[in-house]
N, C-alpha and C positions, 0 to 999 in steps of 0.2 A: 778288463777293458775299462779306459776312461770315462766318464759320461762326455758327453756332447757338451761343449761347450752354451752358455744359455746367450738367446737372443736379446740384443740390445736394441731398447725401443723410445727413440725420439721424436719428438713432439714439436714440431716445428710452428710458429706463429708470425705472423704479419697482414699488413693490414691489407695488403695483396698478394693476388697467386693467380699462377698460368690458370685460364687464360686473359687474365686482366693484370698484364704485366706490365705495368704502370711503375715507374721510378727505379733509381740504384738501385735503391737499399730490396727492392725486389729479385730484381734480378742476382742479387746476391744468396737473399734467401732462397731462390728455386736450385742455383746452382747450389749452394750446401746441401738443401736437400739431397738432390740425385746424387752428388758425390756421396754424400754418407750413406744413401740405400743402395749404395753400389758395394759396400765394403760388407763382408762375408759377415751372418749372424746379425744383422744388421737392419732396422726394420723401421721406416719412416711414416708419418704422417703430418695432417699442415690443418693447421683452426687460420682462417682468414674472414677477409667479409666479400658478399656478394654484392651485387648491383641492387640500386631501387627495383624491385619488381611488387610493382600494386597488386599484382591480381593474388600475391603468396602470402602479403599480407605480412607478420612479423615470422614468417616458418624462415627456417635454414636451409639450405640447397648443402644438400652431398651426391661428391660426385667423385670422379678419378680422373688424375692426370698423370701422364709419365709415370704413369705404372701405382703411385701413389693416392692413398686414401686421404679427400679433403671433405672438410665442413665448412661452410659460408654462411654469417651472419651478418644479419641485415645491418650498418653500420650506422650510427643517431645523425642527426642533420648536418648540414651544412654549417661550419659557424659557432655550432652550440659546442665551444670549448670542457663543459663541465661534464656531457657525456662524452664526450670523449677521452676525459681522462678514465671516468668511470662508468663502464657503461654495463646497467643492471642486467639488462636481455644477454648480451654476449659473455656476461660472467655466469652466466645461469647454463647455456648451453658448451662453456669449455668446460665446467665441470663437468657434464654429461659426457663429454667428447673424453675427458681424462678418465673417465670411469670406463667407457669402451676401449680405450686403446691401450691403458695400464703404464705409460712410459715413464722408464728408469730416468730422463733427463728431458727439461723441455726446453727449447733455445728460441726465447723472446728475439725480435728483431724491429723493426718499426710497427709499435702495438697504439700507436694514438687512434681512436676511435673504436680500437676492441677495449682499449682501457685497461688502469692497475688490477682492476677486480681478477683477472687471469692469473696477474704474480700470485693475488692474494689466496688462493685457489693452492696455488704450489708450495705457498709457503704454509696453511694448514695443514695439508696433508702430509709435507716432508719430502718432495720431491722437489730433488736440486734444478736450478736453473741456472742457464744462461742468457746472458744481456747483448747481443751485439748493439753498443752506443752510435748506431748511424747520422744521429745527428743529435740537435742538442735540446729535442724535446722533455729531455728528463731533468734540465737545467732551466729550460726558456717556457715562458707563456706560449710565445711565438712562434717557436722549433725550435728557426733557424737563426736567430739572434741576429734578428735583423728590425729595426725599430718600425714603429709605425710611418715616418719618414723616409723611409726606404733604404738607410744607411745600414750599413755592419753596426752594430751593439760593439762598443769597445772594453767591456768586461773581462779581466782576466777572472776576479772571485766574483762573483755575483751578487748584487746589494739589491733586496727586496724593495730599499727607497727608490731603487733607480728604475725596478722593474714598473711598479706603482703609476711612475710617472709615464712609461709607455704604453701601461695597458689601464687606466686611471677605474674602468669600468669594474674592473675583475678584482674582487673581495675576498678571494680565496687563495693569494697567492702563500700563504705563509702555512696553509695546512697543506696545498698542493707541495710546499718546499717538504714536509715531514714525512710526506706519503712517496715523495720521490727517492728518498733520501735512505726510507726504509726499505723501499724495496731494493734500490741497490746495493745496501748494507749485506741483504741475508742473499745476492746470490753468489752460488758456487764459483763465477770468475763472469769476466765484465772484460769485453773486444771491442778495441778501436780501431777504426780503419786507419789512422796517423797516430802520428808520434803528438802533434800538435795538437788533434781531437783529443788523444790519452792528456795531453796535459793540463787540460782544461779542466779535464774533469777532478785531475789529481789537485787541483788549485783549489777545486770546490768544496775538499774534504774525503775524496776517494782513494783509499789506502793504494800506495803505489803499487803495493806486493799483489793486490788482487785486480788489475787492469794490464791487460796485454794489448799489444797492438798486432794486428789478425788483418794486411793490407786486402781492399778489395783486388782479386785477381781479374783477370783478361783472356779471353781465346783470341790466337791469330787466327785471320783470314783463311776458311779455306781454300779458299785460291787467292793467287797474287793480281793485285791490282796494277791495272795494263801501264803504264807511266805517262804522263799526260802531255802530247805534242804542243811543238810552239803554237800560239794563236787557238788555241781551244780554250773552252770558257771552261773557268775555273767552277768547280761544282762545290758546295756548301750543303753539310747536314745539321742538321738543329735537332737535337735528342733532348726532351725538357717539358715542363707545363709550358701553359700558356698567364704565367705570375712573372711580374716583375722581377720578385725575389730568383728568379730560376735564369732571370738574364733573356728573358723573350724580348722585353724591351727595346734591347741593344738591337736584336736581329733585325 
């Protein structure tokens, strides 16, 4: 007789998770999640961060959701761009979390404020990774390349003089270019949500062969929406921060 096939154990990251399901690039990562812990042999887990809770002090909240094992650390402040790229407390406790769950593959997703220290984590020990590129924090000071001004950044390659002059305060963009640059060098494959995300990056120096475009998906309605009579008022949802950059403004 065969042996059993061996269990495939993924390691899911972002900087959110049910039940703090705050942005896209969340809701993308939760749906990945349960699809892939749904597929046979198949075994998921999620490192995010938790809410300010004073009374826990700098401890991690672990808990379950949708059937899945999560860790929540506490996330550095508001603002302080530098922990957030690298943030020493959260690098401390995914290694602990990697050492407990052992995963074959771990699939980064929006990690600003868990910070690189996570890749770096995967890339000592030799455990492949994935990047889904949600947006353009591994490119931008800012994320979303969007200037201080409030305008779209018109950058197709990226110019450290140009960065410089929108964010004039920050001293560290040129190690932050080499520690981005490395981590997306050494992972195993690297998903855009567009053709136009993908290209961006590929502008920036990102081997075309190693970025795929991986569209975000959609669930229809489980039921159909009634169709809306003459002279009823037109109904409006706004799904978003409450940041200029997110188009609240407009509203």
């Amino acid at each position: 007789a065969g042996s059993a096939p061996a269990e495939l154990r993924v390691l899911c990251a972002n900087i959110y998770y049910a039940p703090r399901s705050f942005g896209g690039a969340t809701l993308v990562a939760e749906e990945m999640a349960q699809h892939l812990a749904a597929q046979p042999d198949t075994r998921v887990a999620v490192f995010t961060s938790c809410p300010d809770l004073p009374e826990r002090g700098r401890a991690s909240v672990r808990y379950r959701t949708g059937g899945l094992d999560v860790l929540a650390v506490a996330p550095p402040p508001d603002g302080d761009s530098l922990a957030a790229l690298d943030n020493a407390h959260a690098t401390e406790d995914f290694a602990r979390w990697v050492e407990a769950f052992r995963p074959d593959v771990v699939h980064f997703h929006a990690i600003q404020g868990l910070g690189l220290g996570c890749v770096r984590v995967c890339m000592e020990r030799g455990i492949p990774y994935v990047i889904t590129l949600h947006d353009a924090w591994w490119l931008c000071e800012r994320q979303l390349m969007v200037g201080a001004d409030r305008r779209q950044c018109l950058q197709d390659r990226v110019s450290l003089r140009v960065c410089q002059t929108c964010v004039p305060a920050a001293r560290h963009l040129k190690a932050r270019r080499t520690l981005m640059r490395t981590a997306l060098r050494h992972a195993a494959l690297l998903l855009a949500p567009g053709q136009a995300h993908r290209a961006l990056f590929v502008a920036n120096g990102v081997d075309p062969d190693r970025i795929r475009v991986n569209r975000n998906g959609f669930q229809w309605p489980a039921r159909s929406q009634a169709r809306r009579g003459p002279g009823r008022a037109l109904g409006f949802g706004y799904v978003g921060g409450s940041d200029d950059v997110k188009g609240y403004g407009l509203v």
